[in-house]
N, CA, C and O atoms as a GROMACS GRO file, in nm:
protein
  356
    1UNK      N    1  12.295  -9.305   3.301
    1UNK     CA    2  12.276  -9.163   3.304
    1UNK      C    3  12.128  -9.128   3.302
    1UNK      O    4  12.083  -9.046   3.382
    2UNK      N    5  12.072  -9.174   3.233
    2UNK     CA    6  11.901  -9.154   3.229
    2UNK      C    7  11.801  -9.156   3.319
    2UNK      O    8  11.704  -9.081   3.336
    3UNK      N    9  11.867  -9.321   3.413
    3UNK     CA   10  11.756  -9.297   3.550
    3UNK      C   11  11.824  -9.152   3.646
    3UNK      O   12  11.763  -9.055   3.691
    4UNK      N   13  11.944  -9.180   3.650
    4UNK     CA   14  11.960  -9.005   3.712
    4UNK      C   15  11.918  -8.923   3.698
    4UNK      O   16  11.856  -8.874   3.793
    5UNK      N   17  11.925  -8.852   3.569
    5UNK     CA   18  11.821  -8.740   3.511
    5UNK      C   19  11.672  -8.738   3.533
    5UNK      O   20  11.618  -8.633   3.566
    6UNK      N   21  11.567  -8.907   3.506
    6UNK     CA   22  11.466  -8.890   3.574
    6UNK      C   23  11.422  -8.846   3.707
    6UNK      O   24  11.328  -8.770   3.729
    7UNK      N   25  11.510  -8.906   3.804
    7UNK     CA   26  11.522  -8.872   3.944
    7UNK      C   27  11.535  -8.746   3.949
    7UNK      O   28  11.493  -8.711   4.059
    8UNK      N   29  11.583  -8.630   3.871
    8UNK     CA   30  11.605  -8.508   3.888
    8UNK      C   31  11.785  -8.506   3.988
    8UNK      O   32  11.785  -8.427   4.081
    9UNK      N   33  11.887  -8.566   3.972
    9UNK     CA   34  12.017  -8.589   4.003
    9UNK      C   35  12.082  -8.549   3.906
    9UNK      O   36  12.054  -8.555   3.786
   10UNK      N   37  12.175  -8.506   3.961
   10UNK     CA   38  12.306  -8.481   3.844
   10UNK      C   39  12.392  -8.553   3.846
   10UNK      O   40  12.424  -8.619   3.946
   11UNK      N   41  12.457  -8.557   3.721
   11UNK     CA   42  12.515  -8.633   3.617
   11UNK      C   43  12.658  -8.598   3.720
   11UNK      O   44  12.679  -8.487   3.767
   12UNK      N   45  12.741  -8.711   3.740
   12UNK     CA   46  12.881  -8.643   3.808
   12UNK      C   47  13.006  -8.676   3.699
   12UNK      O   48  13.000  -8.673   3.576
   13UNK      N   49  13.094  -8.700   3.768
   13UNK     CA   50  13.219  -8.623   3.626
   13UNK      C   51  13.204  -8.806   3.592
   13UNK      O   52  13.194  -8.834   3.473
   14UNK      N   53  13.203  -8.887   3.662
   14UNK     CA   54  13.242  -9.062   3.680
   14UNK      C   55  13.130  -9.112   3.517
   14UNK      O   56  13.140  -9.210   3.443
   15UNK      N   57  13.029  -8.990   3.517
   15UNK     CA   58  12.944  -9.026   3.405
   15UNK      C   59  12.970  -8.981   3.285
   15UNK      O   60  12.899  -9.010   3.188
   16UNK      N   61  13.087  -8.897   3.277
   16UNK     CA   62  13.121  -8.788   3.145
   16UNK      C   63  13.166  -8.906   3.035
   16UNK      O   64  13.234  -9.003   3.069
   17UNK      N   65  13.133  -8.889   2.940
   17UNK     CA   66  13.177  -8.930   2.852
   17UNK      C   67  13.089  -8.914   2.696
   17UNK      O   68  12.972  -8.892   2.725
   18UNK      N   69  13.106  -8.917   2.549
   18UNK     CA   70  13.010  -8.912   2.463
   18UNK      C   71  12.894  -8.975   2.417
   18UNK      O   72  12.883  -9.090   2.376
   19UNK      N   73  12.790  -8.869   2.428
   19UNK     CA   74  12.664  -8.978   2.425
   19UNK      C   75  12.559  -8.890   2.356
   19UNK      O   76  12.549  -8.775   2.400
   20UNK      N   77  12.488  -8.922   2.266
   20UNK     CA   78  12.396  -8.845   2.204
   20UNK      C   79  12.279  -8.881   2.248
   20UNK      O   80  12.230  -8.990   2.221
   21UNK      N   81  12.203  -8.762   2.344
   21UNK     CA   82  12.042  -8.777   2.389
   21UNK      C   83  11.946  -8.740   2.274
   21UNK      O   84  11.978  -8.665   2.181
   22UNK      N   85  11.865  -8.780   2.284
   22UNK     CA   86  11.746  -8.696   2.181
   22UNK      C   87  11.647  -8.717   2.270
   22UNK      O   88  11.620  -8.812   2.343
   23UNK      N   89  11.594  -8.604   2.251
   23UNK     CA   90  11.380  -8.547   2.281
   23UNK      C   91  11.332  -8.512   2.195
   23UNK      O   92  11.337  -8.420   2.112
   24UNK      N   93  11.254  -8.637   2.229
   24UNK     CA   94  11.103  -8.603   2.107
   24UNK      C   95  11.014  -8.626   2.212
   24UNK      O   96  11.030  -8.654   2.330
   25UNK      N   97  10.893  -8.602   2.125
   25UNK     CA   98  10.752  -8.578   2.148
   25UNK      C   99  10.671  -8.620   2.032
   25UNK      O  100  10.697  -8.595   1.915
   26UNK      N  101  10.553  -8.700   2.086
   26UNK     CA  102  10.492  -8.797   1.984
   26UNK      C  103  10.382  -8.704   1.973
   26UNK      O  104  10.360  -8.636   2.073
   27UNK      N  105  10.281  -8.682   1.837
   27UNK     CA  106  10.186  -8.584   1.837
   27UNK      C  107  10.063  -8.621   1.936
   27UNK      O  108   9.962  -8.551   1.947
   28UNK      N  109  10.085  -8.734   2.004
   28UNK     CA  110  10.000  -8.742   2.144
   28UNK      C  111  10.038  -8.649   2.235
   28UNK      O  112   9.957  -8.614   2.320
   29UNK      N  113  10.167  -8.593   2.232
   29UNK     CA  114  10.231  -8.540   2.355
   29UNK      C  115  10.273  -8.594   2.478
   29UNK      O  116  10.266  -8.553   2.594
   30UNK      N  117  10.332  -8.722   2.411
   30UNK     CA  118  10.418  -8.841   2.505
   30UNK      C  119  10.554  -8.743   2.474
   30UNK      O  120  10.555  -8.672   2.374
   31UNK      N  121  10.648  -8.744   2.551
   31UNK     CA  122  10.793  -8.735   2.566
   31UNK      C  123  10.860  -8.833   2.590
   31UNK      O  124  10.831  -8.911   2.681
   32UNK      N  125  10.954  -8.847   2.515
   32UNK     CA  126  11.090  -8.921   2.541
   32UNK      C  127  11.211  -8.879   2.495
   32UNK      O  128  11.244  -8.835   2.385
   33UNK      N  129  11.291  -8.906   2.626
   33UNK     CA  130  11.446  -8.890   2.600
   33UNK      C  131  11.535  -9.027   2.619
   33UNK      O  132  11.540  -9.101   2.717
   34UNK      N  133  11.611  -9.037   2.483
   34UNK     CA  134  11.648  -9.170   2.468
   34UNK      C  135  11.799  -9.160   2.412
   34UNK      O  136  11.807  -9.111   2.299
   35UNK      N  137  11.900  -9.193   2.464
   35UNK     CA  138  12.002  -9.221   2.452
   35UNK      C  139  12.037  -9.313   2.318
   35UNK      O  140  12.014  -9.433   2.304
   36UNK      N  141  12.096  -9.224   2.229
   36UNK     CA  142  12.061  -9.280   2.061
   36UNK      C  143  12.269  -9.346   2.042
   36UNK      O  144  12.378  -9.290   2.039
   37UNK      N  145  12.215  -9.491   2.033
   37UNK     CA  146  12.339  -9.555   1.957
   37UNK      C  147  12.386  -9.502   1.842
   37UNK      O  148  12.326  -9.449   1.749
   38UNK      N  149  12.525  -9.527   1.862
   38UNK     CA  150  12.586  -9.471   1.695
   38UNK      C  151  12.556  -9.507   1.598
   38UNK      O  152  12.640  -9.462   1.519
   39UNK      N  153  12.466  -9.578   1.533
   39UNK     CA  154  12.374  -9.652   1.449
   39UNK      C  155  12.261  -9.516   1.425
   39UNK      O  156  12.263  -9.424   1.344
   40UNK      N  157  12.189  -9.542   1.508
   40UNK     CA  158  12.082  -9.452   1.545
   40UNK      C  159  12.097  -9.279   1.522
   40UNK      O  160  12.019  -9.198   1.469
   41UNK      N  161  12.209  -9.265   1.574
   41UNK     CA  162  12.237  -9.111   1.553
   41UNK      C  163  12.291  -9.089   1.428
   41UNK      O  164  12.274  -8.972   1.395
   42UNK      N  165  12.358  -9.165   1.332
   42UNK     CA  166  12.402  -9.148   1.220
   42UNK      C  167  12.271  -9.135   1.091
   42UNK      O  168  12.252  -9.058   0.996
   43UNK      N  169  12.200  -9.253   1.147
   43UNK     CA  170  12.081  -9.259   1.023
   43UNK      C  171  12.003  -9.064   1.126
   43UNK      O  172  11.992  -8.968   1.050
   44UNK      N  173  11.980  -9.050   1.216
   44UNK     CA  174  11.890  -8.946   1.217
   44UNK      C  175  11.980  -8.826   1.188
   44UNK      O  176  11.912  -8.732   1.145
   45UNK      N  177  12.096  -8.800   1.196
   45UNK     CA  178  12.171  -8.673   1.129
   45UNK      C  179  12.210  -8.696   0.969
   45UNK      O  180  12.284  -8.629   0.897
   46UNK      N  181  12.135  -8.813   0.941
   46UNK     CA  182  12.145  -8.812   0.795
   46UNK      C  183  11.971  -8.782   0.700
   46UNK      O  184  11.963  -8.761   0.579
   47UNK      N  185  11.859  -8.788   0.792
   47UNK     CA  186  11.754  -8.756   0.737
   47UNK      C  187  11.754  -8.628   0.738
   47UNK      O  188  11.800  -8.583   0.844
   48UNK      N  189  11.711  -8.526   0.641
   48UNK     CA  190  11.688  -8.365   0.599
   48UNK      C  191  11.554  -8.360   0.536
   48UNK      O  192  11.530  -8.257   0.473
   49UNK      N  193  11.433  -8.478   0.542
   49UNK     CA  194  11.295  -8.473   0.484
   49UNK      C  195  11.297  -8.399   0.325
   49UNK      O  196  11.232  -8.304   0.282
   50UNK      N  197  11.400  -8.487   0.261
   50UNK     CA  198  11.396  -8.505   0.125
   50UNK      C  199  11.476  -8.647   0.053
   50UNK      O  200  11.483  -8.685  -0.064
   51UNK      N  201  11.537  -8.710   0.192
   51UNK     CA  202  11.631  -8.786   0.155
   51UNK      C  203  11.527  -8.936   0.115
   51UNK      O  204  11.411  -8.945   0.157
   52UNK      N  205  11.581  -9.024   0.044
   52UNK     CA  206  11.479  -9.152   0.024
   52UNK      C  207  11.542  -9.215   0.124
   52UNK      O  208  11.642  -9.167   0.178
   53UNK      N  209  11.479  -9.349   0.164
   53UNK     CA  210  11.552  -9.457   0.234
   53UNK      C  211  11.698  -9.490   0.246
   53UNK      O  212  11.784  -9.518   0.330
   54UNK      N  213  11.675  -9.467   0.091
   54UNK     CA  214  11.828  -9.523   0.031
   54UNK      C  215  11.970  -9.457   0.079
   54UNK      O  216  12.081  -9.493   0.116
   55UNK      N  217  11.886  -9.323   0.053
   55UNK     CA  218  12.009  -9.217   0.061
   55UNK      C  219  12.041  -9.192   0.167
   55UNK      O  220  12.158  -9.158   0.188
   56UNK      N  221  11.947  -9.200   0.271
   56UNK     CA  222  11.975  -9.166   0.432
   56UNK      C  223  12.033  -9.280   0.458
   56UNK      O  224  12.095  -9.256   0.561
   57UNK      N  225  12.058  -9.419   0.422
   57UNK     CA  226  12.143  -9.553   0.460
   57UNK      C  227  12.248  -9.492   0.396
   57UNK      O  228  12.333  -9.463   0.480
   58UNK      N  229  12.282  -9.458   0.281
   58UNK     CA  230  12.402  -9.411   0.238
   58UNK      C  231  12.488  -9.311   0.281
   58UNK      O  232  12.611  -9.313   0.276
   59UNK      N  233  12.412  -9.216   0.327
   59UNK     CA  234  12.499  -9.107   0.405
   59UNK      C  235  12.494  -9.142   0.545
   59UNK      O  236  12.557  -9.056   0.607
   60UNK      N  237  12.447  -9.228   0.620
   60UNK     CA  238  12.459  -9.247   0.736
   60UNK      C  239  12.583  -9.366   0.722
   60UNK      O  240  12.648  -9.407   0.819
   61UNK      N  241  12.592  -9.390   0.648
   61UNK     CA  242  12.705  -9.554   0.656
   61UNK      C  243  12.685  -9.676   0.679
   61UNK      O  244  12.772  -9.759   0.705
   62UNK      N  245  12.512  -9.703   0.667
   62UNK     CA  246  12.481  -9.812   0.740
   62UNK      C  247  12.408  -9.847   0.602
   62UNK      O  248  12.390  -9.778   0.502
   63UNK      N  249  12.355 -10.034   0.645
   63UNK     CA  250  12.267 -10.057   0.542
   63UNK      C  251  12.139 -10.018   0.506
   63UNK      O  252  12.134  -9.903   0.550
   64UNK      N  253  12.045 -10.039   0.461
   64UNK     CA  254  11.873 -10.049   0.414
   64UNK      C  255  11.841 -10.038   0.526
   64UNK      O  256  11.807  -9.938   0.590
   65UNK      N  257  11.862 -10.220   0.575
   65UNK     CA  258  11.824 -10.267   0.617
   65UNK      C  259  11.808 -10.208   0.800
   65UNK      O  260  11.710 -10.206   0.874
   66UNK      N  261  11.941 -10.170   0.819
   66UNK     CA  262  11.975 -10.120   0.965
   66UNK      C  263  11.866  -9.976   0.966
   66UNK      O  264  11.781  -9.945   1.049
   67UNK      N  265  11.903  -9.914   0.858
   67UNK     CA  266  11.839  -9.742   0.852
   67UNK      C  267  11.690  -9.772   0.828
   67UNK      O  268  11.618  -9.694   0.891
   68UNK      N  269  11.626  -9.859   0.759
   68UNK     CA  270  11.488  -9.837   0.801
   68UNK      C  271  11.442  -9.926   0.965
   68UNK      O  272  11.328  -9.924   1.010
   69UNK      N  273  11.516  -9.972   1.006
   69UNK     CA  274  11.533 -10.049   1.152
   69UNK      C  275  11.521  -9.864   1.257
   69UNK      O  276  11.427  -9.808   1.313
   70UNK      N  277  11.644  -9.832   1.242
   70UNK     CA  278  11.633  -9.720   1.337
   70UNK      C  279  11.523  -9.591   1.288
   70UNK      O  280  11.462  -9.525   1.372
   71UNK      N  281  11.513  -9.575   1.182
   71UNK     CA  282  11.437  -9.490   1.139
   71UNK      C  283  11.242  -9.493   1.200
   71UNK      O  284  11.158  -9.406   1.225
   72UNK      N  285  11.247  -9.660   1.201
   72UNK     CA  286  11.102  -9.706   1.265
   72UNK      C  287  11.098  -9.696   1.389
   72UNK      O  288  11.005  -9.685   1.469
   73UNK      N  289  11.228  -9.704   1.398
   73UNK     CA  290  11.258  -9.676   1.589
   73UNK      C  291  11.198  -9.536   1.593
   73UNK      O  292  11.076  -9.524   1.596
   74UNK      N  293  11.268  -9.442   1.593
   74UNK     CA  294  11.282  -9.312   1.559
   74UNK      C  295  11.129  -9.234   1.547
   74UNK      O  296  11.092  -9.141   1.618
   75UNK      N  297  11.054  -9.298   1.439
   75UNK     CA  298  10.930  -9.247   1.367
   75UNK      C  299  10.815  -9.304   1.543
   75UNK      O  300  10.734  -9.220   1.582
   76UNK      N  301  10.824  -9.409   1.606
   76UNK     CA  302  10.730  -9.410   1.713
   76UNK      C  303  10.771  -9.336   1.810
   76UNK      O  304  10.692  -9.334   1.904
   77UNK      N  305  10.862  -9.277   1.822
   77UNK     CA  306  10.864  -9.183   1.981
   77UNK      C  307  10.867  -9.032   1.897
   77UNK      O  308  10.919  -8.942   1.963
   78UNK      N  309  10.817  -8.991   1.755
   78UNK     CA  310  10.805  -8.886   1.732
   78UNK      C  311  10.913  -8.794   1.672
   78UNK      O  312  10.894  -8.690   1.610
   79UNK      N  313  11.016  -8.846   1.698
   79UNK     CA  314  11.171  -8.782   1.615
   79UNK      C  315  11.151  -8.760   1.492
   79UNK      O  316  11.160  -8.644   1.453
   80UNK      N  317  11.120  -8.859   1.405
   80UNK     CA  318  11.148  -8.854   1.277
   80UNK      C  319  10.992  -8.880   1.208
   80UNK      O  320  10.905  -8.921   1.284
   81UNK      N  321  10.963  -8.858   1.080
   81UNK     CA  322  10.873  -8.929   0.985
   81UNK      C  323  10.959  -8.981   0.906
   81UNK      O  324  11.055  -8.912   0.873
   82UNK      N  325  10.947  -9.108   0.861
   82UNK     CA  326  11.028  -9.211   0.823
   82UNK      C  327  10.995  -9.162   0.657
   82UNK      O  328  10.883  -9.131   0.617
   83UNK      N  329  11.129  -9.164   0.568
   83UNK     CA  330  11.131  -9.138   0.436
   83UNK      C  331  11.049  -9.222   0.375
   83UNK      O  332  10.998  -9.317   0.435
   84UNK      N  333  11.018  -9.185   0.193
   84UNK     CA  334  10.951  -9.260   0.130
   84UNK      C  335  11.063  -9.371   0.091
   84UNK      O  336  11.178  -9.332   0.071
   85UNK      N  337  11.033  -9.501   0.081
   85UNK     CA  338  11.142  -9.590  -0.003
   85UNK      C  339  11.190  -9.502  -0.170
   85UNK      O  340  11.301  -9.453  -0.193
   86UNK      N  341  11.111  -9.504  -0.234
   86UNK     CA  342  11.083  -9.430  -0.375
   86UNK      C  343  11.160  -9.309  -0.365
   86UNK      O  344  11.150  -9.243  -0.262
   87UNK      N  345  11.269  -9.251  -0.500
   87UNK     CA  346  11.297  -9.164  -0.506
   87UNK      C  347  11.161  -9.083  -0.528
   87UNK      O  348  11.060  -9.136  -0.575
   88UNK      N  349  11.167  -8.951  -0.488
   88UNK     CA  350  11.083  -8.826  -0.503
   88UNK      C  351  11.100  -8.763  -0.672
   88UNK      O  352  11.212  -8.783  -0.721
   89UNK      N  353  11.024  -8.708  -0.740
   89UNK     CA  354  10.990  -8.682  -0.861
   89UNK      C  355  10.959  -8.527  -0.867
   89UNK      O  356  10.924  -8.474  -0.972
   0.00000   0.00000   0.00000
């Protein structure tokens, strides 16, 4: 679906199906649109920039280990700022 959209083509019905895009923009003012795995989309609809590490692995369903994985993903194309490990005080 993606090289289509670059090309400026549309998407036809043979492509329908569920898929979560995200756009970001890096404070360089790089763009990217990236087709986010269910991994990926769970840890970023679970960050609200109060959550710790912990808690965004916990409400996303995944481990530590996976959620600071996508979260670093996430934090270089500009989506996210990656939580503190440390609860907040």
């Amino acid at each position: 679906m993606l090289p289509r959209l670059r090309k400026g083509e549309t998407v036809g019905e043979e492509s329908h199906r569920g898929v979560a895009l995200l756009f970001s923009r890096t404070h360089m003012g790089k763009i990217y649109v990236v087709e986010l795995d269910e991994c990926a989309a769970d840890v970023f609809g679970a960050v609200d920039g109060s959550r710790t590490l912990e808690r965004v692995a916990e409400s996303a369903g995944v481990t530590i280990q996976k959620a600071e994985e996508a979260l670093s993903n996430l934090a270089q194309i500009g989506a996210v700022e990656a939580p503190d490990a440390s609860p907040r005080e």
